[in-house]
N, C-alpha and C positions, 0 to 999 in steps of 0.2 A: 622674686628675682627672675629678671628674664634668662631664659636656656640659651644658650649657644651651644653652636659646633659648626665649622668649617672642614671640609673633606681638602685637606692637600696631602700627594703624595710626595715624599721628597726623599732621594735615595742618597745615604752618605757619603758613599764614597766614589760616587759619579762625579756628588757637587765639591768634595771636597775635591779631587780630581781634575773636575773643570776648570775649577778656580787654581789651580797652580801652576795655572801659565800666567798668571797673573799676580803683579807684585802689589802685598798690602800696602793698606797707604799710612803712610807719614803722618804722624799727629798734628792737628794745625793745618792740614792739606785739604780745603774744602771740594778745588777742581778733582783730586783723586776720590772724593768720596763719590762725587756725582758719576763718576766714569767707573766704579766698581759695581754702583747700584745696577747702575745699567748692564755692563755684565753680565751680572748675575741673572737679572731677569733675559738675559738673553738667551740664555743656558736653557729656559725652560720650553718645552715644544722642540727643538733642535735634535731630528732624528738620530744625531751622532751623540745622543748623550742619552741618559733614562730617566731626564724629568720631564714628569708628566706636566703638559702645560698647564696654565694658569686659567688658560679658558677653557668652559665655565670652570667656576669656584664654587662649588653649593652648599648653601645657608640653608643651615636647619627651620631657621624661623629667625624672623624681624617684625618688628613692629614699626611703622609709621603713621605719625597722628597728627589732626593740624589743632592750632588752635580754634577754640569756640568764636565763631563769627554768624549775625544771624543770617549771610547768603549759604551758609557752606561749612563746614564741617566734617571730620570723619576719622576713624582711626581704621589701618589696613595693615591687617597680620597675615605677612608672607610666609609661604610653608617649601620646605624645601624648591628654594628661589635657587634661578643659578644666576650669577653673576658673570658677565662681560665684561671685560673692558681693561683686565688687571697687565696682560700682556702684551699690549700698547703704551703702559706706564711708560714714562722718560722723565729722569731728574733732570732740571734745569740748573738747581742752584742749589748749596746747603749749608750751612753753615761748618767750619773746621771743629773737629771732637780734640777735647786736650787732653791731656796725658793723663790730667788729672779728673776724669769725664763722669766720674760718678755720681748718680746725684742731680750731675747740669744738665741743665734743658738744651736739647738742639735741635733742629731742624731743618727739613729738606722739601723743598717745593716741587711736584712732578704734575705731569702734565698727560692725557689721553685726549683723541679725538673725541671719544664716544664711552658712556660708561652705562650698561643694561640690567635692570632687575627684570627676570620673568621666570614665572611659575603662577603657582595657586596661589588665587587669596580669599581672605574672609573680610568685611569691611561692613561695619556700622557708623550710620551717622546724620545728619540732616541735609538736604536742598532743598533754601527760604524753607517751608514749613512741612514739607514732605521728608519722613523717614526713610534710612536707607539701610535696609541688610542685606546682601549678595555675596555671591564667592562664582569663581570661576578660575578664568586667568588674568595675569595682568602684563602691562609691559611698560616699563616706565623706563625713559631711556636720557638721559644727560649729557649735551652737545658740548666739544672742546671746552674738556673741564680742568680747571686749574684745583690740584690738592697741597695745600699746607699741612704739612704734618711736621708736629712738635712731640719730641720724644725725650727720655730720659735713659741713661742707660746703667747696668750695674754689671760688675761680673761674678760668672759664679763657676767652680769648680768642680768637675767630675770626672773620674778616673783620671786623676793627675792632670789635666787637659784644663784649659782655662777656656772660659765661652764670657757670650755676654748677652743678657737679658733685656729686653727693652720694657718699660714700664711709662705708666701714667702717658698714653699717644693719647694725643686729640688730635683732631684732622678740620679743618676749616676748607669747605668747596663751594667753589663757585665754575657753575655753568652759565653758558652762553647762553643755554637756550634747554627748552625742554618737554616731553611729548612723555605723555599719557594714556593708554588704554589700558579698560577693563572692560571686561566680558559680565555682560547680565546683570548690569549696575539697578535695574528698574524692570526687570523682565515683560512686564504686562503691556509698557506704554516705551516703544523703541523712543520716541522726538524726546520724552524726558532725559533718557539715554544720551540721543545727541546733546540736547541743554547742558546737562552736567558735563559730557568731554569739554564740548565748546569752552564751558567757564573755564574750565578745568587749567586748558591747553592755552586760550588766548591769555589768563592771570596768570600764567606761568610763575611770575614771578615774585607773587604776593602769595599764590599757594607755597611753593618751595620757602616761602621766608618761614611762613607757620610751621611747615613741617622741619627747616630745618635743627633746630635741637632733634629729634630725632633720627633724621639724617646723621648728624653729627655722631651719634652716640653708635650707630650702626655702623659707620666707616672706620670710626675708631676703635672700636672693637676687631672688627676684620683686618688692619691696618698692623694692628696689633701681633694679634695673632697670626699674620703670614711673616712680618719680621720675625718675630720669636721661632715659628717653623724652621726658615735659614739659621740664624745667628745661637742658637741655640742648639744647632748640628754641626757650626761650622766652627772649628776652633777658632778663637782669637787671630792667632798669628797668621792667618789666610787672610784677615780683615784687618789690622792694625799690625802696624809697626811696633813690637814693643823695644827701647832704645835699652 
């Protein structure tokens, strides 16, 4: 089983504080759920409040792998990566949560300029017929990226206090566009080096399709877990109207 861990700090009662100048939204109310997310994520990095921003976010460990193809290949385990790019998030659109929401899928579409993986990595795998193991750093960076995220949600009860848990997120991304580097992919022979970014960076988009299952499972995992971080510190009734 893969390890996780995300480092956020998140202080209670700054966020529940912030958030109550702010009225929960209406069941059924998709514009207020898009104008809440945001919000909140505003709140973060905002010298007048105690949340620690968003950027970076750092990831204990990821795996991304591509498929077996005979140009190209490779699986790349990221080690304490920090991630960019969460604090530019913006919901566009999402779909209304109903009253009845337990259980039901919903979803909300948000949008970043730019979204960065960089730290250490390790990475094994083939170019055409040449092996490849190396670790260094990397920096793998994803241009005006569109995220779909599909969520479920449940509530759950502590200290009298009602929250709500998100559960089963996938997350579906599409970037524009996307750029690659690693350090010491081929150490002996730098032009191999170049060869492999080249493929790398110009297939941009035939590589990100192989690795996307993996992407996916890494986004949504994170996705996950920084919802659950909020909505599981913030009582219900700062987020929903209950009638």
């Amino acid at each position: 089983m893969e390890k996780w861990k995300i480092f956020l700090f998140i202080n209670l009662w700054s966020l529940s504080y912030g958030l109550s100048s702010f009225a929960p939204c209406k069941y059924n109310d998709s514009d207020c759920i898009v104008n809440i997310f945001n919000s909140i994520i505003s709140l973060f990095g905002d010298e007048d409040t105690e949340f620690q921003a968003l950027d970076p976010l750092l990831i204990e460990n990821a795996t991304l792998s591509t498929k077996y193809t005979p140009t190209v290949h490779f699986k790349l385990l990221l080690l304490n990566t920090k991630l960019h790019g969460l604090q530019t998030l913006r919901a566009i659109r999402a779909t209304p949560i109903q009253e009845d929401f337990i259980g039901q899928e919903n979803e909300i579409v948000l949008t970043t300029p730019q979204v960065t993986l960089h730290g250490p990595y390790k990475m094994k795998g083939k170019f055409h017929l040449i092996p490849l193991s190396s670790s260094g750093m990397c920096n793998i960076t994803l241009y005006n990226v569109e995220l779909t995220v599909k969520y479920t949600l449940d509530k759950v009860t502590l200290n009298g206090e009602t929250y709500v848990k998100t559960s089963d997120t996938m997350v579906d991304i599409k970037p524009e566009s996307m750029w690659t580097e690693l350090d010491n992919i081929f150490n002996t022979n730098k032009e191999i080096d170049e060869a492999i970014h080249q493929y790398i960076n110009e297939n941009w988009r035939d590589v990100f399709k192989d690795m996307k299952p993996s992407v996916t499972k890494t986004f949504s995992k994170i996705a996950e877990d920084v919802f659950n971080s909020i909505s599981t510190k913030v009582p219900l009734k700062f987020l929903l109207k209950e009638e």
